[in-house]
PQR file of N, CA, C, O and H, with PARSE charges and radii, in Angstrom:
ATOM      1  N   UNK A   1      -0.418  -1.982 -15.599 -0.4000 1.5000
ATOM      2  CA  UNK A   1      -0.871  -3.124 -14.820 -0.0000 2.0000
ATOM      3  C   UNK A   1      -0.469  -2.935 -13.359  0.5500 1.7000
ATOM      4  O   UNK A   1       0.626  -2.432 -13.106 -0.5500 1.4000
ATOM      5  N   UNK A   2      -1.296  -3.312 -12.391 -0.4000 1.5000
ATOM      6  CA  UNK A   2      -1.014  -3.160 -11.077 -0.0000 2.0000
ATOM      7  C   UNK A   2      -0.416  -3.864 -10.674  0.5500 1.7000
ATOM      8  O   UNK A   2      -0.591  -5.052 -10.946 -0.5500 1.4000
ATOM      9  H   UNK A   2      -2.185  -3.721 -12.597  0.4000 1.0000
ATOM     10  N   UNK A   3       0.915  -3.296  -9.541 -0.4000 1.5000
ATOM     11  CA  UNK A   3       1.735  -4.290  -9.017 -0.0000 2.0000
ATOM     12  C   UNK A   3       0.874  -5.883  -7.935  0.5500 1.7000
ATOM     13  O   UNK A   3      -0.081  -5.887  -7.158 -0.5500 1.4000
ATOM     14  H   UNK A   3       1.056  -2.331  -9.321  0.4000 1.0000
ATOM     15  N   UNK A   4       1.928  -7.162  -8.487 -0.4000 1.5000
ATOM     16  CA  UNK A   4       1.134  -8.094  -7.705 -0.0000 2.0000
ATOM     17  C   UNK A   4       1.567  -7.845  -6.285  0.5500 1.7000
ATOM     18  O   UNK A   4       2.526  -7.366  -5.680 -0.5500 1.4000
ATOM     19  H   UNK A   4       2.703  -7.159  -9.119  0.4000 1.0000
ATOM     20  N   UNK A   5       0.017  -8.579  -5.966 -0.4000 1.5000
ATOM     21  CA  UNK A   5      -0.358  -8.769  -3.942 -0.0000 2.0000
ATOM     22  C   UNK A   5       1.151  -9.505  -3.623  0.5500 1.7000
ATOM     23  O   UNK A   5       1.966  -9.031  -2.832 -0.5500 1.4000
ATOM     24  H   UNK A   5      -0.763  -8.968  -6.457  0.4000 1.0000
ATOM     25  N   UNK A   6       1.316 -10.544  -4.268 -0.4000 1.5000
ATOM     26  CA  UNK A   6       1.606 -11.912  -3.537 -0.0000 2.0000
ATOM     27  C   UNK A   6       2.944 -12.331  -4.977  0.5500 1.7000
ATOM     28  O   UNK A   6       2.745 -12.273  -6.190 -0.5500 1.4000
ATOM     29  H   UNK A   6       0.653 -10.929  -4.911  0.4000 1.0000
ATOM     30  N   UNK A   7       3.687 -12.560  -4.559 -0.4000 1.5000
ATOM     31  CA  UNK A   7       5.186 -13.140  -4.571 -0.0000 2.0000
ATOM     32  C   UNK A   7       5.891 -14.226  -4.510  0.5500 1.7000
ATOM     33  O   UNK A   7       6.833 -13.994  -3.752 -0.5500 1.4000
ATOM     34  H   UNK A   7       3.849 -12.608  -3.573  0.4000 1.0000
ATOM     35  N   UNK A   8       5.948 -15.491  -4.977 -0.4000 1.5000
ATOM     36  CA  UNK A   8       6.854 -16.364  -5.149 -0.0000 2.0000
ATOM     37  C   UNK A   8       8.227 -15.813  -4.470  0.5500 1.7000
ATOM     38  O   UNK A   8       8.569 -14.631  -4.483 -0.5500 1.4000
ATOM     39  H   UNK A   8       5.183 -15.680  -5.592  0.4000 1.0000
ATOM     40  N   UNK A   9       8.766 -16.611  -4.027 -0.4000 1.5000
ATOM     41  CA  UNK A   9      10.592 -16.247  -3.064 -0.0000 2.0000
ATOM     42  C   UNK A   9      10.838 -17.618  -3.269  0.5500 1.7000
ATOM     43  O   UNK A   9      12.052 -17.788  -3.378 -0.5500 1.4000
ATOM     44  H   UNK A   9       8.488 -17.572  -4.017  0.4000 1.0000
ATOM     45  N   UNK A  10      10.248 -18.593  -3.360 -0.4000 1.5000
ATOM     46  CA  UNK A  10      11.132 -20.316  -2.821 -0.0000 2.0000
ATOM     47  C   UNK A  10       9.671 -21.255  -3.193  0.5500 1.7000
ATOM     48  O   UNK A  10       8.495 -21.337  -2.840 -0.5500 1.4000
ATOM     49  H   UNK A  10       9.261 -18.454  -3.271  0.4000 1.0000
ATOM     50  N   UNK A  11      10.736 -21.936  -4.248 -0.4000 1.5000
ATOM     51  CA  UNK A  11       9.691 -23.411  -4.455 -0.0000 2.0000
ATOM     52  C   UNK A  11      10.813 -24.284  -4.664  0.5500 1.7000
ATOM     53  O   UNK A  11      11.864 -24.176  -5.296 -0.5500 1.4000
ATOM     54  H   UNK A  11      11.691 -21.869  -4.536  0.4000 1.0000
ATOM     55  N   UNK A  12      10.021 -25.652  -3.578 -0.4000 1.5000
ATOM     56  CA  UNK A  12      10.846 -26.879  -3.681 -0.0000 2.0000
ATOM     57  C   UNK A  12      10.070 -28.222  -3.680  0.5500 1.7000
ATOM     58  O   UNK A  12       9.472 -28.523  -2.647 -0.5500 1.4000
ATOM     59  H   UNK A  12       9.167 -25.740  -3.065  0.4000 1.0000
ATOM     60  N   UNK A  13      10.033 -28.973  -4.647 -0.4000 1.5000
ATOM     61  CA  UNK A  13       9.778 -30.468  -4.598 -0.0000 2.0000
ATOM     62  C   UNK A  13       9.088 -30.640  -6.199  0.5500 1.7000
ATOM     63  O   UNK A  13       9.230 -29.693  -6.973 -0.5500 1.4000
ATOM     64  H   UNK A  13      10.519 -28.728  -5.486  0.4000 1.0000
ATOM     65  N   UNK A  14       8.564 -31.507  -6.518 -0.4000 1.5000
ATOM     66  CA  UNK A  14       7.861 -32.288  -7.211 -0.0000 2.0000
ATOM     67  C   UNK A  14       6.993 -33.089  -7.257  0.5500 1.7000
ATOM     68  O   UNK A  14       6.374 -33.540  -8.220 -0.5500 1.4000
ATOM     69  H   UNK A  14       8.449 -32.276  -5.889  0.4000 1.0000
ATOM     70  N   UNK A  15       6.899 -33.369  -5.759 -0.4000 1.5000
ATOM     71  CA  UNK A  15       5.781 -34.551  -5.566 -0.0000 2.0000
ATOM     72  C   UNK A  15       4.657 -33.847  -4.878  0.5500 1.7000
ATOM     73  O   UNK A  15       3.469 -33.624  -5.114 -0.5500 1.4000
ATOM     74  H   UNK A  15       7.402 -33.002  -4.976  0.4000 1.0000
ATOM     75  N   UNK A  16       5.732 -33.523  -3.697 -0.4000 1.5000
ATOM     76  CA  UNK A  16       5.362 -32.851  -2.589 -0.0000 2.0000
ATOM     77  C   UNK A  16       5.658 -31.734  -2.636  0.5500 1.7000
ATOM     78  O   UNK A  16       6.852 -31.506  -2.440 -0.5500 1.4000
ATOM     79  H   UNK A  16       6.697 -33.704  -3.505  0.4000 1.0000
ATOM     80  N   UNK A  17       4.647 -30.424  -2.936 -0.4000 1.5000
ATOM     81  CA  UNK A  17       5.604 -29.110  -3.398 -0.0000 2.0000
ATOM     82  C   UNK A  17       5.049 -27.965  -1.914  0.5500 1.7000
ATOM     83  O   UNK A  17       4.047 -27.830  -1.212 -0.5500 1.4000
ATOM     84  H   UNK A  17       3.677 -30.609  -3.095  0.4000 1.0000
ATOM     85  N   UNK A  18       6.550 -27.282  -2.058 -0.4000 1.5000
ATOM     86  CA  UNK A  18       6.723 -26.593  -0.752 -0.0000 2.0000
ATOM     87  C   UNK A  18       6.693 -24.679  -1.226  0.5500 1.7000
ATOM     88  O   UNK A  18       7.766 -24.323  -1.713 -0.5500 1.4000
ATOM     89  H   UNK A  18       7.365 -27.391  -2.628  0.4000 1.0000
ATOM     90  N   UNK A  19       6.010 -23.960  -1.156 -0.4000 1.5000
ATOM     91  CA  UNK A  19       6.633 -22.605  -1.538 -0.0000 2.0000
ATOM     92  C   UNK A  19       6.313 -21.743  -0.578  0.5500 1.7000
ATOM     93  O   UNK A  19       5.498 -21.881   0.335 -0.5500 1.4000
ATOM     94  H   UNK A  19       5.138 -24.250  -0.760  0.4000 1.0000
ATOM     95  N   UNK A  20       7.222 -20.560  -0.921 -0.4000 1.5000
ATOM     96  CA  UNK A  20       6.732 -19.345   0.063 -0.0000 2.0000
ATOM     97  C   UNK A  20       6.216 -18.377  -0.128  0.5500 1.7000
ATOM     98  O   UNK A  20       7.190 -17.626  -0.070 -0.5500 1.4000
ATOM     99  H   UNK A  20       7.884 -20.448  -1.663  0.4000 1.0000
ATOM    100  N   UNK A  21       5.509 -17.847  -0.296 -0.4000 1.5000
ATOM    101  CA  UNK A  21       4.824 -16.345  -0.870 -0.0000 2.0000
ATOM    102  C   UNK A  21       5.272 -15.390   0.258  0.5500 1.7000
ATOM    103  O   UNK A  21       5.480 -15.471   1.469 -0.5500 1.4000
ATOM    104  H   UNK A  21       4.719 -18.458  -0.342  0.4000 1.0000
ATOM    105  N   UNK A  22       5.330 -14.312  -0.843 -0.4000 1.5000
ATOM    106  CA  UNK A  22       5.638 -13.060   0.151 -0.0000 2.0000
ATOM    107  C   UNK A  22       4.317 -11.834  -0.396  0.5500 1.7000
ATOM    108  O   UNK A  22       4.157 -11.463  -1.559 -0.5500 1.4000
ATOM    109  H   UNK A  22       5.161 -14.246  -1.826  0.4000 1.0000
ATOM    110  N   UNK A  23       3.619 -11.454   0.632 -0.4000 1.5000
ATOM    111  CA  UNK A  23       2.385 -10.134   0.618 -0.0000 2.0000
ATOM    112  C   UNK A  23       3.740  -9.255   0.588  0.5500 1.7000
ATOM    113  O   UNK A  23       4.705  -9.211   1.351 -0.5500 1.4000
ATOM    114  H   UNK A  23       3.749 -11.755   1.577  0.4000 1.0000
ATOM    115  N   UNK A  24       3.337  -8.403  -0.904 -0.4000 1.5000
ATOM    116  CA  UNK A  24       3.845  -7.493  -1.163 -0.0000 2.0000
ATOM    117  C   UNK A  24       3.293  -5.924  -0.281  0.5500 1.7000
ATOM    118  O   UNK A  24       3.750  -4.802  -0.499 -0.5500 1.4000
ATOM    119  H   UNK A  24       2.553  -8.439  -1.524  0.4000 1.0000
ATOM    120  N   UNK A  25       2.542  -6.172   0.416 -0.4000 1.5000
ATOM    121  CA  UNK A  25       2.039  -4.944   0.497 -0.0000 2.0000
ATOM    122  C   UNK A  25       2.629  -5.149   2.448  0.5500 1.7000
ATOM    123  O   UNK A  25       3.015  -4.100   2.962 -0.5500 1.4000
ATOM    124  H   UNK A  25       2.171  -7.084   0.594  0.4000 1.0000
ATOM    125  N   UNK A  26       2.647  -6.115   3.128 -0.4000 1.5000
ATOM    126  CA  UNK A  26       2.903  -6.638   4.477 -0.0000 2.0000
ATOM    127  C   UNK A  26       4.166  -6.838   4.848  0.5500 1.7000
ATOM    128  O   UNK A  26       4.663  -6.423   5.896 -0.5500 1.4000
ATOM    129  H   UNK A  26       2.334  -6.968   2.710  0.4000 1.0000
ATOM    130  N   UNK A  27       4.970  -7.771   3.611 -0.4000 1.5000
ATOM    131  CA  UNK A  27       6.207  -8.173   4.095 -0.0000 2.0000
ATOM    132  C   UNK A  27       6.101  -9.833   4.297  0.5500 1.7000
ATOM    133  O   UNK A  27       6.966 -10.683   4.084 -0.5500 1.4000
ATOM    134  H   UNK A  27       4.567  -8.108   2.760  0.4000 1.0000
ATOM    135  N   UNK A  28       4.544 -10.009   4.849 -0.4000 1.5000
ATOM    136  CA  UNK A  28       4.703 -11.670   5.716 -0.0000 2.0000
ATOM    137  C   UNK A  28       4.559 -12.511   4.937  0.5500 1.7000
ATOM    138  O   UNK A  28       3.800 -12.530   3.969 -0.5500 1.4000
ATOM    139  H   UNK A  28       3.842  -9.319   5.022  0.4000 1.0000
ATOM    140  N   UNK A  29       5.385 -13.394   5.349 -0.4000 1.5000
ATOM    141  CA  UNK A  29       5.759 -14.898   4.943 -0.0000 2.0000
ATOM    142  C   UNK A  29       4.524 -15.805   4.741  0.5500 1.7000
ATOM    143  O   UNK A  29       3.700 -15.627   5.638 -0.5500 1.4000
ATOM    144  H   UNK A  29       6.002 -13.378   6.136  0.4000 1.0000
ATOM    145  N   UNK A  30       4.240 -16.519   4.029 -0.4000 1.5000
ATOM    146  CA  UNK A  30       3.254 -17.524   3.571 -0.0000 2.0000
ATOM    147  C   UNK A  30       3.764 -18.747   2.983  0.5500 1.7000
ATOM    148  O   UNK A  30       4.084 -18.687   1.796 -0.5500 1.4000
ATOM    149  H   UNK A  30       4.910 -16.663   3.301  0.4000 1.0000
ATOM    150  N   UNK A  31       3.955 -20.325   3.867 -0.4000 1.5000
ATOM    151  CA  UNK A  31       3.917 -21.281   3.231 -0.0000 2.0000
ATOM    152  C   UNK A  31       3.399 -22.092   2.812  0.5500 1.7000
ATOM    153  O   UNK A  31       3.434 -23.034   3.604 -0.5500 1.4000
ATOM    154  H   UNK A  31       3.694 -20.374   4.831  0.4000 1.0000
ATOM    155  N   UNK A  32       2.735 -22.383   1.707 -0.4000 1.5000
ATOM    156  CA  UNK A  32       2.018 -23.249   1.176 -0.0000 2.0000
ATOM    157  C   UNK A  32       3.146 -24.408   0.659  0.5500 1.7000
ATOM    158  O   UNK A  32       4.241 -24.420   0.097 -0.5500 1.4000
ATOM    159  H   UNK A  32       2.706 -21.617   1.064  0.4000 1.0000
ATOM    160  N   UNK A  33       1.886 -25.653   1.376 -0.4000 1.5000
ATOM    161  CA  UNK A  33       2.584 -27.308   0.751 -0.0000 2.0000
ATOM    162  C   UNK A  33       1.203 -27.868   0.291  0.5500 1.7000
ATOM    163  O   UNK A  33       0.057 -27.669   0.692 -0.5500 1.4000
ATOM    164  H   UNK A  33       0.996 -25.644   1.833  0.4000 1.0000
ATOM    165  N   UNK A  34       1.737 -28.646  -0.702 -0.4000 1.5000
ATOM    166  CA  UNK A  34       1.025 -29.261  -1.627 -0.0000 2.0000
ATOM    167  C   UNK A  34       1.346 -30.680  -1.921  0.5500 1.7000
ATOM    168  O   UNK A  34       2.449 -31.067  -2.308 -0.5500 1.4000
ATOM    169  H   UNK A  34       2.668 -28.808  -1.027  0.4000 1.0000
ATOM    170  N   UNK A  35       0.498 -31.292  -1.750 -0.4000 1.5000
ATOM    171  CA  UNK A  35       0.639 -33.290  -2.063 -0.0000 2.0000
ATOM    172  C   UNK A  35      -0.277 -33.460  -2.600  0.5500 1.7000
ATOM    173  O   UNK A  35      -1.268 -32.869  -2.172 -0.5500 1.4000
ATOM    174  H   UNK A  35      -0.398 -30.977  -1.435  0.4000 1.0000
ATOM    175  N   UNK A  36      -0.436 -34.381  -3.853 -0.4000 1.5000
ATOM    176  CA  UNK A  36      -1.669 -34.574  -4.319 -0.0000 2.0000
ATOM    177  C   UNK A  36      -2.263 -35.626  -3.911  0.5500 1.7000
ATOM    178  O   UNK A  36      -3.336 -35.870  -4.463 -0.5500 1.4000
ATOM    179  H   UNK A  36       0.369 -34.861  -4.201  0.4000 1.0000
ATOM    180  N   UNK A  37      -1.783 -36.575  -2.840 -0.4000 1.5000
ATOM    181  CA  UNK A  37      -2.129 -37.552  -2.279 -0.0000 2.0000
ATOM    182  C   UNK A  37      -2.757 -36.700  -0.887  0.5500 1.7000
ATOM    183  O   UNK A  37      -3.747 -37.164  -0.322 -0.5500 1.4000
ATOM    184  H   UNK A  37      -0.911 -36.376  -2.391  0.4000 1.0000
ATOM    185  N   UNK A  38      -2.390 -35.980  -0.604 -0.4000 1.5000
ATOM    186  CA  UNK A  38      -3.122 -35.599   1.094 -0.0000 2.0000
ATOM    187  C   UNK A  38      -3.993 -33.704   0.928  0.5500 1.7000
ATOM    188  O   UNK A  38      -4.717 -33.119   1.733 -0.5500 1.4000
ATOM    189  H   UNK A  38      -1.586 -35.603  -1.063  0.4000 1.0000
ATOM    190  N   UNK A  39      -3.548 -33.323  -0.275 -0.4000 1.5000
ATOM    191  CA  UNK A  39      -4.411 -32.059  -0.285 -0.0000 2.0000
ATOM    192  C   UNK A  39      -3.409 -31.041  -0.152  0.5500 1.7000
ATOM    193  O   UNK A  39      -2.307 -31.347  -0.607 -0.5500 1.4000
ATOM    194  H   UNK A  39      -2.960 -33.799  -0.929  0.4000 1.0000
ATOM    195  N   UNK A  40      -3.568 -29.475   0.556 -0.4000 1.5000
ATOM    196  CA  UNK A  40      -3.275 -28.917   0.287 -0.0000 2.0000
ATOM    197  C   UNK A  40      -3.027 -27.631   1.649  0.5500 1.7000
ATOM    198  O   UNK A  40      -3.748 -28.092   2.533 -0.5500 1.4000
ATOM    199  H   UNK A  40      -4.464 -29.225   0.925  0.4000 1.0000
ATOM    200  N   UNK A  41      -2.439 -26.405   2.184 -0.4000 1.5000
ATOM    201  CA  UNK A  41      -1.995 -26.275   3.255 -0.0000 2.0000
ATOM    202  C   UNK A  41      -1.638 -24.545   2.999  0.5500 1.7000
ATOM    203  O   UNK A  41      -1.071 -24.009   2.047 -0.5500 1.4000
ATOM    204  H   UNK A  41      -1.854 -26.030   1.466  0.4000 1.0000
ATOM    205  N   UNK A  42      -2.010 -24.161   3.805 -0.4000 1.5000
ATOM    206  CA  UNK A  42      -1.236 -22.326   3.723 -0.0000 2.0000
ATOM    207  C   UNK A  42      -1.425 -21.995   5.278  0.5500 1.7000
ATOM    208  O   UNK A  42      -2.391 -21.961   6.040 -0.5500 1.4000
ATOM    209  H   UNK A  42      -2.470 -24.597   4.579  0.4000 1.0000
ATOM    210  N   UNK A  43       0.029 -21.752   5.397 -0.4000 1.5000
ATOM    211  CA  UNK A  43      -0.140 -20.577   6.555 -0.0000 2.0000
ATOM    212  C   UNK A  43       0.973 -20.002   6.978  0.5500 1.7000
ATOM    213  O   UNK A  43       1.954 -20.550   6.476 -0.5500 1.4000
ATOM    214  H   UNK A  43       0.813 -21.780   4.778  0.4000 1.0000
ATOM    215  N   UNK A  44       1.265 -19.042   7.759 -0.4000 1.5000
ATOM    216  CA  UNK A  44       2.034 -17.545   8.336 -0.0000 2.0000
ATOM    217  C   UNK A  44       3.375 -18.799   8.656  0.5500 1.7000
ATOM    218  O   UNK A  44       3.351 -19.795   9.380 -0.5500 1.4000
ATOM    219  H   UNK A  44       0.468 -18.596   8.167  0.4000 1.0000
ATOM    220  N   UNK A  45       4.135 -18.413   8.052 -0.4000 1.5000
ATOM    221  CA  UNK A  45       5.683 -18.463   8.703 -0.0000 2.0000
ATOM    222  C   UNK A  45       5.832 -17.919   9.771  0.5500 1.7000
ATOM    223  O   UNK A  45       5.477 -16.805  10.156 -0.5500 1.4000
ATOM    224  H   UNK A  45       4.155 -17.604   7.464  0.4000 1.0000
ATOM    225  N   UNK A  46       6.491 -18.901  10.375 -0.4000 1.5000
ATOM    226  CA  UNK A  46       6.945 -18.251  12.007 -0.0000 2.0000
ATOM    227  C   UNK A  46       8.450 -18.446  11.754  0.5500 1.7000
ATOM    228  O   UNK A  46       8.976 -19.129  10.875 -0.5500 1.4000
ATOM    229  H   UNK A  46       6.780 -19.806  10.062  0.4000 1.0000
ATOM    230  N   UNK A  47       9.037 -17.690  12.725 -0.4000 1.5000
ATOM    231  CA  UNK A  47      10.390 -17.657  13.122 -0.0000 2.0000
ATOM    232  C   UNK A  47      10.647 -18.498  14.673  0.5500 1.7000
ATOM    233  O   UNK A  47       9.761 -19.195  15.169 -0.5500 1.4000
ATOM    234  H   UNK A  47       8.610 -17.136  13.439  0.4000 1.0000
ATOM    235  N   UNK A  48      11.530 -18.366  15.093 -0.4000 1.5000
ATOM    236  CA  UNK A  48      11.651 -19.470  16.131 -0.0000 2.0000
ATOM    237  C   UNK A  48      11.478 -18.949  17.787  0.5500 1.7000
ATOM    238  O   UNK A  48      11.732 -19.485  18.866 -0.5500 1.4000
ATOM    239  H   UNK A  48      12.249 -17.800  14.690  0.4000 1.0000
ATOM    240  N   UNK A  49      10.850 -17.479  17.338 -0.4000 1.5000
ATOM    241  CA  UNK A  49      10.358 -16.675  18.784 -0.0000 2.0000
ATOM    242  C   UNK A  49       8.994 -16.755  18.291  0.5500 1.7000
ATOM    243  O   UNK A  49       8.468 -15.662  18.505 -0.5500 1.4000
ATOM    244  H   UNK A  49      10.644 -17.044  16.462  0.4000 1.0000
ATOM    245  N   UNK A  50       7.975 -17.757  17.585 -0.4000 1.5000
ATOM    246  CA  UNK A  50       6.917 -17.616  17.365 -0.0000 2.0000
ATOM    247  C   UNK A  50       6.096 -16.335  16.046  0.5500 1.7000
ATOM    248  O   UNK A  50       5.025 -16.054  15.507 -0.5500 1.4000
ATOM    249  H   UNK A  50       8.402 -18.644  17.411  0.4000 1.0000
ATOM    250  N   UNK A  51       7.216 -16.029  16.101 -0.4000 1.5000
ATOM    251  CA  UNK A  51       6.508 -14.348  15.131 -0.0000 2.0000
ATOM    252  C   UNK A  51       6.526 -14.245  13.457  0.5500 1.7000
ATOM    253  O   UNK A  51       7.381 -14.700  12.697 -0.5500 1.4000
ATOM    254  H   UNK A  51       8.086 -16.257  16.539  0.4000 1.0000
ATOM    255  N   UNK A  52       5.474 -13.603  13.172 -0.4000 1.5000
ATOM    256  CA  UNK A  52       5.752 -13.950  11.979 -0.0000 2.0000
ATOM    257  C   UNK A  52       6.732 -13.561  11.323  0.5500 1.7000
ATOM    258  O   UNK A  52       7.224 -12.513  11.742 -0.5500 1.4000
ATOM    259  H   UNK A  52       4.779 -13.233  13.790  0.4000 1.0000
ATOM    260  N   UNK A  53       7.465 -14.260   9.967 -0.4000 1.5000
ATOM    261  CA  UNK A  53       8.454 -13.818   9.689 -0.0000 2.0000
ATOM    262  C   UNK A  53       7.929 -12.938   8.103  0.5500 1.7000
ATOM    263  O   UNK A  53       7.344 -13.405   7.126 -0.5500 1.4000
ATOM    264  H   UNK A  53       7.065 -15.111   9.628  0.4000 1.0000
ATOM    265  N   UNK A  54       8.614 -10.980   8.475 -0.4000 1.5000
ATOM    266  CA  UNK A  54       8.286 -10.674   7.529 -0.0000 2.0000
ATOM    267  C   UNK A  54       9.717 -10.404   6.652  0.5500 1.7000
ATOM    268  O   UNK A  54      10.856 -10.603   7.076 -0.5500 1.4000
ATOM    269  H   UNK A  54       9.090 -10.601   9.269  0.4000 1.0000
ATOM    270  N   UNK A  55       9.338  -9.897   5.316 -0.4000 1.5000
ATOM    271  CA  UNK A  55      10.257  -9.439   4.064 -0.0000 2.0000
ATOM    272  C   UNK A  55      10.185  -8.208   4.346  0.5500 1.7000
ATOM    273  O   UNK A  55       9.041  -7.756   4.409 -0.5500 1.4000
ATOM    274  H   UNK A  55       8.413  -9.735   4.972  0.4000 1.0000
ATOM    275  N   UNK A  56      11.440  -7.173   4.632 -0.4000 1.5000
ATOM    276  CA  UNK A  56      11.553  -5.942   4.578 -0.0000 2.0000
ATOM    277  C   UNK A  56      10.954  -5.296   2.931  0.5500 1.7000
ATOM    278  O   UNK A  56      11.732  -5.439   1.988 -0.5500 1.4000
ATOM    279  H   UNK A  56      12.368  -7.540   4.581  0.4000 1.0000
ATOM    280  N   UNK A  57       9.521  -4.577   2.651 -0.4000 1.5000
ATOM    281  CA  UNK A  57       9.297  -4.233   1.745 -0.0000 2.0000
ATOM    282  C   UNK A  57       9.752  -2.912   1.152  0.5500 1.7000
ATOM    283  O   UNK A  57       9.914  -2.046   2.012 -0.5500 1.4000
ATOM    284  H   UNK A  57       8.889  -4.461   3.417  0.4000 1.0000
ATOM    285  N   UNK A  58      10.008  -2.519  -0.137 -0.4000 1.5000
ATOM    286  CA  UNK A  58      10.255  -1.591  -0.273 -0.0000 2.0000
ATOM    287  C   UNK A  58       9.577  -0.726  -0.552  0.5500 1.7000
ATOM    288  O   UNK A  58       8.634  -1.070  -1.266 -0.5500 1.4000
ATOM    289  H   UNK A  58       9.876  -3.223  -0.835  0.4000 1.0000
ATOM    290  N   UNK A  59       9.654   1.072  -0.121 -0.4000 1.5000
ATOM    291  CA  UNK A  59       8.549   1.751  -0.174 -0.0000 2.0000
ATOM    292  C   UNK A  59       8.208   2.225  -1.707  0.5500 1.7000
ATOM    293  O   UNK A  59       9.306   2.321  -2.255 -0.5500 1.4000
ATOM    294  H   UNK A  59      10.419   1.352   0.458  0.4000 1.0000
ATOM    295  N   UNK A  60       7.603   2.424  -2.256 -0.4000 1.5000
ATOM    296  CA  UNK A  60       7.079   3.062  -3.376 -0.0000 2.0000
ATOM    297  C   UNK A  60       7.021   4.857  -3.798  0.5500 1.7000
ATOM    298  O   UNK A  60       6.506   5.227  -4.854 -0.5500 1.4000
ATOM    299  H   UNK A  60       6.711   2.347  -1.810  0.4000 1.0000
TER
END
């Protein structure tokens, strides 16, 4: 089976759910939030110089 794209690292809430995916193949950060009252949300983690924040991947 082929290794997965995309990575779970951090899930938080129940109502309102918060997680982070990590692109296995990139490194970069992805947060998706979720409310079932307002819909639904993904995009690039930033760090606090604007950049995205990646996961040092490991090589294969």
């Amino acid at each position: 089976m082929a290794e997965k794209r995309f990575v779970e690292v951090y899930s938080q809430g129940m109502t309102s759910i918060y997680k982070i995916i990590v692109d296995t193949h990139t490194g970069v950060n992805y947060l998706i939030a979720f409310n079932a009252a307002c819909g639904s949300g993904m995009t690039v983690l930033l760090d606090a110089e604007g950049k995205p924040v990646v996961t040092p991947m490991r090589e294969a």
